[in-house]
Each structure stands twice: as structure tokens, then as C-alpha cells.
TORPA-4810 file (N, C-alpha, C, O; in nm, 3 decimals):
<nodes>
NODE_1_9.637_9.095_9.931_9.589_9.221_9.878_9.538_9.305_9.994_9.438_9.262_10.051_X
NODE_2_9.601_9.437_10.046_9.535_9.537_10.116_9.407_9.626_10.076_9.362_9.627_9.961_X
NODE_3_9.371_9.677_10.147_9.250_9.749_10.082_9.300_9.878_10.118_9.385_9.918_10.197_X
NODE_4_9.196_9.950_10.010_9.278_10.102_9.986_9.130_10.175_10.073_9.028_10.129_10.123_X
NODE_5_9.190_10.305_10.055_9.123_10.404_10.165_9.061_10.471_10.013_9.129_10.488_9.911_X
NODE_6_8.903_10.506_10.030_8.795_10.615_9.963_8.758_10.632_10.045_8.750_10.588_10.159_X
NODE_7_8.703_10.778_9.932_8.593_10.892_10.015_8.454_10.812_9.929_8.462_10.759_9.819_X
NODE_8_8.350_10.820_10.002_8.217_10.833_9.970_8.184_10.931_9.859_8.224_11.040_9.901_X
NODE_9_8.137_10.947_9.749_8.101_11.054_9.659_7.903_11.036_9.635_7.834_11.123_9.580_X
NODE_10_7.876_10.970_9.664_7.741_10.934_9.637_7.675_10.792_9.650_7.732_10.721_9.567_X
NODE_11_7.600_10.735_9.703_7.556_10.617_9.796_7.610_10.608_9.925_7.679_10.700_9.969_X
NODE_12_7.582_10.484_10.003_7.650_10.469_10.143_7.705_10.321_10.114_7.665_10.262_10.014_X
NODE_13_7.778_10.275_10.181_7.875_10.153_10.198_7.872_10.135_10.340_7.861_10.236_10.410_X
NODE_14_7.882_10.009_10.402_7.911_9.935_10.505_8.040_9.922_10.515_8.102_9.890_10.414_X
NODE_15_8.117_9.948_10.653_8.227_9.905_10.643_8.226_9.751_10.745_8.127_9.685_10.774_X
NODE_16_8.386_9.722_10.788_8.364_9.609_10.856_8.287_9.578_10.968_8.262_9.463_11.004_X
NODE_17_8.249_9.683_11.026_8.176_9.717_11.110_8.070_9.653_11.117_8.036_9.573_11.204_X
NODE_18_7.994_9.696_10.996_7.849_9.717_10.963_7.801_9.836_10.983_7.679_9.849_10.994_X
NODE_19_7.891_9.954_10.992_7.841_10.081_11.021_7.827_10.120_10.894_7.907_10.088_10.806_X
NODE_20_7.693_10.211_10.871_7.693_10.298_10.743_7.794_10.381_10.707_7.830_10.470_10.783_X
NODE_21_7.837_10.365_10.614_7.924_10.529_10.573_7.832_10.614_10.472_7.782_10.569_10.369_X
NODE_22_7.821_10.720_10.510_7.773_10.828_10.408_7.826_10.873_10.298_7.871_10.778_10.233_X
NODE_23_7.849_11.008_10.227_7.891_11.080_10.166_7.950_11.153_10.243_7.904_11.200_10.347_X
NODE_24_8.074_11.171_10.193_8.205_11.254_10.234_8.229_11.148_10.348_8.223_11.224_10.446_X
NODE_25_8.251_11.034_10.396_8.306_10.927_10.474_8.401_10.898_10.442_8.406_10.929_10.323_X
NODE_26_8.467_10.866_10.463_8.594_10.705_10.423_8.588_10.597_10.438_8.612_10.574_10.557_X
NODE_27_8.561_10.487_10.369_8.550_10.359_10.389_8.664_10.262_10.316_8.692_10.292_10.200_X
NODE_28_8.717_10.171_10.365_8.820_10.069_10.304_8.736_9.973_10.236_8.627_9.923_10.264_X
NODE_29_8.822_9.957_10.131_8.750_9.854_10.005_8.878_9.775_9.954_8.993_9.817_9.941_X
NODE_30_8.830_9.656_9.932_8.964_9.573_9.826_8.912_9.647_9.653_8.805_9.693_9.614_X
NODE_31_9.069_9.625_9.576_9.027_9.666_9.475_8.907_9.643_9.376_8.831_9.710_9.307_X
NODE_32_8.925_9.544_9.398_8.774_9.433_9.291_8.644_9.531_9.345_8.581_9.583_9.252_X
NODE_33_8.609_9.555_9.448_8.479_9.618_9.513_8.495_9.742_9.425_8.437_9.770_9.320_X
NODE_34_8.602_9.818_9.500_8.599_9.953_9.420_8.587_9.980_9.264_8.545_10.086_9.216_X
NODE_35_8.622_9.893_9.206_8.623_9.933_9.048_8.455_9.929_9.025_8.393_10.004_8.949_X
NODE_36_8.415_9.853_9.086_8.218_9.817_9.064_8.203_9.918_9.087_8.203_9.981_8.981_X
NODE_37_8.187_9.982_9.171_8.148_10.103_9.217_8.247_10.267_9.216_8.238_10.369_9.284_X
NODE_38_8.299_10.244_9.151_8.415_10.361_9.094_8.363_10.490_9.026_8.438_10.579_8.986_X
NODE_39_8.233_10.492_9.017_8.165_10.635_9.023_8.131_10.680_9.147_8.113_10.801_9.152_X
NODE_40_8.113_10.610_9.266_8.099_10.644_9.391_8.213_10.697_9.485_8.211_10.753_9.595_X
NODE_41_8.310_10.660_9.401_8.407_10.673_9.467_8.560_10.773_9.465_8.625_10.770_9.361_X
NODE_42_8.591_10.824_9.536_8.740_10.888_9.511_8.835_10.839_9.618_8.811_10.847_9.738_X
NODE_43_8.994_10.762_9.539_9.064_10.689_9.619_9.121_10.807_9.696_9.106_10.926_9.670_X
NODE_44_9.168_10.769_9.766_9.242_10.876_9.880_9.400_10.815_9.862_9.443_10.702_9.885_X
NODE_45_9.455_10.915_9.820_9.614_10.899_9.774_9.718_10.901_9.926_9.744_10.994_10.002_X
NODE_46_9.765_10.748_9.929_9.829_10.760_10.028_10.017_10.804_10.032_10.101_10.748_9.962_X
NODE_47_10.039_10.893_10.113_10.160_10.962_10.091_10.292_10.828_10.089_10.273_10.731_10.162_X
NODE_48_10.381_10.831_10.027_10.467_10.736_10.047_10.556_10.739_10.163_10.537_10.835_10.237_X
NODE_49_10.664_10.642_10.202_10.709_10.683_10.326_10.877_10.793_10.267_10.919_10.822_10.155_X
NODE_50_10.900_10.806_10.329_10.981_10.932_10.283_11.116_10.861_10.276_11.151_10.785_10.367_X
NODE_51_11.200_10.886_10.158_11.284_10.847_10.133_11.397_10.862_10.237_11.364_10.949_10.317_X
NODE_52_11.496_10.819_10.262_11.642_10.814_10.328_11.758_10.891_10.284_11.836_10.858_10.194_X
NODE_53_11.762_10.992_10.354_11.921_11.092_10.277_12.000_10.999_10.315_11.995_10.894_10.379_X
NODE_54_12.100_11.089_10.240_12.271_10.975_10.159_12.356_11.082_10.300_12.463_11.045_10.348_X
NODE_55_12.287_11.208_10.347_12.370_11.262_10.423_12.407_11.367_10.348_12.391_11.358_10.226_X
NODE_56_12.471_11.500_10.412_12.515_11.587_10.370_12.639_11.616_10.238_12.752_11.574_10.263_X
NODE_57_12.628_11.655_10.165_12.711_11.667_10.071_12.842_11.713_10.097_12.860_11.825_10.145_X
NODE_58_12.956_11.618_10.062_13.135_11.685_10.098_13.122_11.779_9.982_13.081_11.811_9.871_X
NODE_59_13.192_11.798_10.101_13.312_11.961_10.034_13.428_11.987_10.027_13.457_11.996_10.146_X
NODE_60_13.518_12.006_9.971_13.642_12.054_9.986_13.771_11.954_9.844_13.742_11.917_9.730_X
NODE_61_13.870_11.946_9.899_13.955_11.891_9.776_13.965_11.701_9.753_13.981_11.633_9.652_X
NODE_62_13.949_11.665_9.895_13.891_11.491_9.908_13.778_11.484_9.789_13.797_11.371_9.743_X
NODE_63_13.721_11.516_9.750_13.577_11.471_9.710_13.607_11.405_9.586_13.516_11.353_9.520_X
</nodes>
């Protein structure tokens, strides 16, 4: 299981560090943590990786 990326919304969290995170921070959490605390929190939506073109579209009487 990876851990997902939040923002801080209210309290502070430790990360692996042991550094405080504040409000408006980012801290990594496994899911189980985050749901406990899921008023504190907003996940940060990670972009997917970008799909693979098929390549330019033919043209002409072959197709």
C-alpha cells in the first residue's frame, strides 16, 4: 500500500521526519490514517500518467 499526498485543513501531523506540518502543508499518510482524520484533511488528486497515441490518423483510399 502507497501513501497518498494531503493538504493540512486544520490540526498539524508529523511526517516521517518528525517535522510538524501545519495547515495548508502536505503531508503523506497511508489510507487507514487518513480516513481517522478525514475532516483534517483534503487528498491531493494525483494526475495520471498520460496515455499513448495510436499515431496520426490515415488518410486517403488504403484506409
Amino acid at each position: 500500500m502507497t501513501n497518498k499526498s494531503y493538504t493540512v485543513l486544520s490540526g498539524s501531523f508529523r511526517d516521517h521526519n518528525d517535522a510538524v506540518i501545519g495547515v495548508g502543508g502536505t503531508v503523506e499518510l497511508p489510507d487507514d490514517v487518513a480516513v481517522r482524520f478525514r475532516n483534517q484533511l483534503l487528498e491531493i488528486k494525483q494526475k495520471g500518467a498520460p496515455t499513448k497515441s495510436s499515431g496520426a490518423a490515415k488518410e486517403g483510399p488504403d484506409v
